[in-house]
C-alpha positions in Angstrom: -23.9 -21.1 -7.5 -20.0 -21.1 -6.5 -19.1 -18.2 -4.8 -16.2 -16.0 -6.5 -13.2 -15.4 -4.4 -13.6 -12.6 -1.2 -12.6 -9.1 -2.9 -12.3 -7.7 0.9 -9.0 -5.8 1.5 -6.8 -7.3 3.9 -6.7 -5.4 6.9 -3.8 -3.9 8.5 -3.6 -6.2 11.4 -3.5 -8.8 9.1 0.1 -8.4 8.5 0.7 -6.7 12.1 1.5 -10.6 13.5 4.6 -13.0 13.6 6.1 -13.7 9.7 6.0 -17.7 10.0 1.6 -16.9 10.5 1.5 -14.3 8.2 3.6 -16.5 4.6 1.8 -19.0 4.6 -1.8 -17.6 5.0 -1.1 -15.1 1.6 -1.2 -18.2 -0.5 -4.7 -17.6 -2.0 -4.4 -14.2 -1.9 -5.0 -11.6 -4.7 -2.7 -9.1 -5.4 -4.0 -6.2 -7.1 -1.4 -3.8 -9.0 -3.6 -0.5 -10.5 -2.0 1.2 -12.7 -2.9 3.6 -15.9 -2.2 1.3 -18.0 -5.4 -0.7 -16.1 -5.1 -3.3 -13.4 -3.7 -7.1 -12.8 -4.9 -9.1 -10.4 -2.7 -12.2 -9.2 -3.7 -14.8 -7.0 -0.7 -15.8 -4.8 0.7 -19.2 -4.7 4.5 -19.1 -3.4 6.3 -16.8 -1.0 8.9 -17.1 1.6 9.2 -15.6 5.4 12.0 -13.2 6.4 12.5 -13.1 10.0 14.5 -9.4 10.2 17.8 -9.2 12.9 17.3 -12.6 13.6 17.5 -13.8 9.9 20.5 -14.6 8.3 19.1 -14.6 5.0 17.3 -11.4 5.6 18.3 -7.8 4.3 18.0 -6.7 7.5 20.1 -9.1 9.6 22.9 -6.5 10.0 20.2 -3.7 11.4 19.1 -0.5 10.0 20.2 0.8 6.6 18.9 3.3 3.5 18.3 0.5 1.5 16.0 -1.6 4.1 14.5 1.2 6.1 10.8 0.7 5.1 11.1 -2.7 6.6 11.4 -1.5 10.2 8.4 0.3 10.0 4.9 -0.1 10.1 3.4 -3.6 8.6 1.3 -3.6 5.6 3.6 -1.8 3.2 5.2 -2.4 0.4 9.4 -3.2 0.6 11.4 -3.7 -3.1 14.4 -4.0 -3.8 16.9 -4.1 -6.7 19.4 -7.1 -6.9 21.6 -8.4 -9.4 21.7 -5.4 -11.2 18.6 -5.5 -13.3 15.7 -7.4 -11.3 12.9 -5.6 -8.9 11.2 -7.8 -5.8 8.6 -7.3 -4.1 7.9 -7.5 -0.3 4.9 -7.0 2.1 6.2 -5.6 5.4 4.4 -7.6 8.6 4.9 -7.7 12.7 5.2 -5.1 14.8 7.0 -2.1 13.9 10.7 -2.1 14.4 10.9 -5.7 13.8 11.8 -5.7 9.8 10.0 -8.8 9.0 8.7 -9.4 5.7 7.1 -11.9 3.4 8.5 -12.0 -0.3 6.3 -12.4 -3.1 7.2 -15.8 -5.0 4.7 -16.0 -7.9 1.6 -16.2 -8.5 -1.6 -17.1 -11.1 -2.5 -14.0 -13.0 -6.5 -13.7 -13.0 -6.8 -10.6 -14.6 -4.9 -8.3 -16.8 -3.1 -11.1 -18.6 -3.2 -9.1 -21.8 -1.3 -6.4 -20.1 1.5 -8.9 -18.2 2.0 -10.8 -21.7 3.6 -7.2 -22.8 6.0 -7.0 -19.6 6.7 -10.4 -20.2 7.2 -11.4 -23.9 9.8 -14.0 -22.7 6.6 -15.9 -20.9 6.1 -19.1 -23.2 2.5 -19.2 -21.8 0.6 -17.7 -19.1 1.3 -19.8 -16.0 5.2 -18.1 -16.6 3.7 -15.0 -16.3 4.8 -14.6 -12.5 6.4 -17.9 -11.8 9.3 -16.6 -9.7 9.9 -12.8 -7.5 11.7 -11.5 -10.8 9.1 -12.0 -13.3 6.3 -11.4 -10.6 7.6 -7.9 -9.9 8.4 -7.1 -13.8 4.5 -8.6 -14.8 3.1 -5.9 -12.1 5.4 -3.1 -13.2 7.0 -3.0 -9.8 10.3 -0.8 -9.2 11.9 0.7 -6.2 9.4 3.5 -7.4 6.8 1.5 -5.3 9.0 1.2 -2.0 6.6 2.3 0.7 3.7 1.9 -0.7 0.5 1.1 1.5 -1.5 -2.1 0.3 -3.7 -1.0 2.9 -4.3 2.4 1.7 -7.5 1.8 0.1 -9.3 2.2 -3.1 -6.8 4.1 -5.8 -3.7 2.6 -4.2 -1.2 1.2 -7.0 -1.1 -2.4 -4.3 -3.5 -3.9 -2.5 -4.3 -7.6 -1.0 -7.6 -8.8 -0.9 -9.1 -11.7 1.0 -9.4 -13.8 -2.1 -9.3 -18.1 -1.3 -7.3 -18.9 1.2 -5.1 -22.2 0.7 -6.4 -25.2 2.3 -3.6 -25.8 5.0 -3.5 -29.4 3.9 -2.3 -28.0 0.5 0.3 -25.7 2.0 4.0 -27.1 1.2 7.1 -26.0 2.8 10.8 -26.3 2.4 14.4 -24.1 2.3 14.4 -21.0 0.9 15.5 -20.6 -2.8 19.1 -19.4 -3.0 19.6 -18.5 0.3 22.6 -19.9 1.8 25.1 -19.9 5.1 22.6 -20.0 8.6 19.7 -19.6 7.2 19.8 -22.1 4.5 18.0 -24.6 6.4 14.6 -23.0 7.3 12.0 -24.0 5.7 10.3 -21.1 5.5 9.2 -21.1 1.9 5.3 -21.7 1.7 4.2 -22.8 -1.9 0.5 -24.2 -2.9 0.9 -27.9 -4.0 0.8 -28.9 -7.2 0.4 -25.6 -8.6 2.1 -24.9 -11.9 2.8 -21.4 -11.5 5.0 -22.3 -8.4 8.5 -21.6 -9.2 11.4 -24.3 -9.3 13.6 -24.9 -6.1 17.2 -23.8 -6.6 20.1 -24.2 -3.8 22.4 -21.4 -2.9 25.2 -21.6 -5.4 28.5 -19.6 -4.0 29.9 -17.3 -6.2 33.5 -17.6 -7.4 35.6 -14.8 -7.2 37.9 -14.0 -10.0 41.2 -14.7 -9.8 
């Protein structure tokens, strides 16, 4: 008999470590989103590292604000954001306190609840576009800056949680440049995707924007 994936919660010290260990070892992960409206499990299989004050592709390259606060504290929670004026993304908080690192979650396979993501996502033209990019991730799950804060080690109940789930072989770990990140920071490669997986999101380069004239 084939064992099913590990359902144990990852612990909090998981994510209390350096942000280049802790992207690429959530690749096989499952992210679980409870809700009301029932749970959705995904299993993890693109993200990229944010390396805080010494990032400059990170939200909190330029220190301490309202908007990134949960990011300088304790690892293990839950940091979205709003950008381009209608998307939500969501973040797992990691290293030691005051260091604002964080992992964002790319996509992901959706192993359970698919029923309930098809209705978030009606554009989906099948179910490996479910979560295939931070965007449609976020709006599968029902995530919104409503969730900001939130524990995913918090236990049984709580609305996130990662559990231990199948770790990607490191031989199947890719990496490359973040997608549309530009300036210093264009160059790391510090997105982590699993290979050959066809919920992994496309690759897009920064593109400038023009200003109006």
């Amino acid at each position: 008999m084939i064992a099913g994936p590990d359902r144990t919660p990852l612990p909090r010290h998981f994510f209390d470590r350096p942000v280049l260990e802790v992207a690429p070892d959530l690749l096989g992960r499952v992210l679980v989103r409870a809700s009301p409206d029932g749970p959705i499990e995904l299993r993890l299989t693109e993200v990229e590292a944010y390396a805080g004050e010494l990032d400059p592709g990170s939200h909190a390259y330029r220190g301490r604000t309202a908007r990134n606060d949960v990011m300088f504290g304790p690892p293990g929670h839950a940091y979205v954001y709003f950008t381009y004026g209608m998307w939500h993304c969501l973040n797992v908080v990691c290293g030691p306190e005051g260091t604002a690192s964080g992992v964002l979650l790319r996509a992901g396979e959706v192993v359970e609840g698919a029923d309930l993501a098809r209705k978030r996502r009606l554009s989906a033209r099948n179910d490996k576009e479910l979560a295939k990019g931070p965007a449609r991730l976020a709006t599968a799950l029902d995530v919104d800056r409503a969730l900001n804060g939130a524990d995913f080690c918090a236990g049984p109940g709580a609305p996130l949680s990662l559990l231990t789930g199948t770790p990607t072989h490191p031989d199947q770990v890719k990496s490359g440049p973040r997608t549309g990140v530009g300036g210093e920071g264009s160059a790391h490669p510090w997105r982590f995707w699993a290979a050959n997986d066809p919920t992994v999101s496309p690759y897009r380069a920064h593109t400038p924007r023009r200003r109006r004239t």
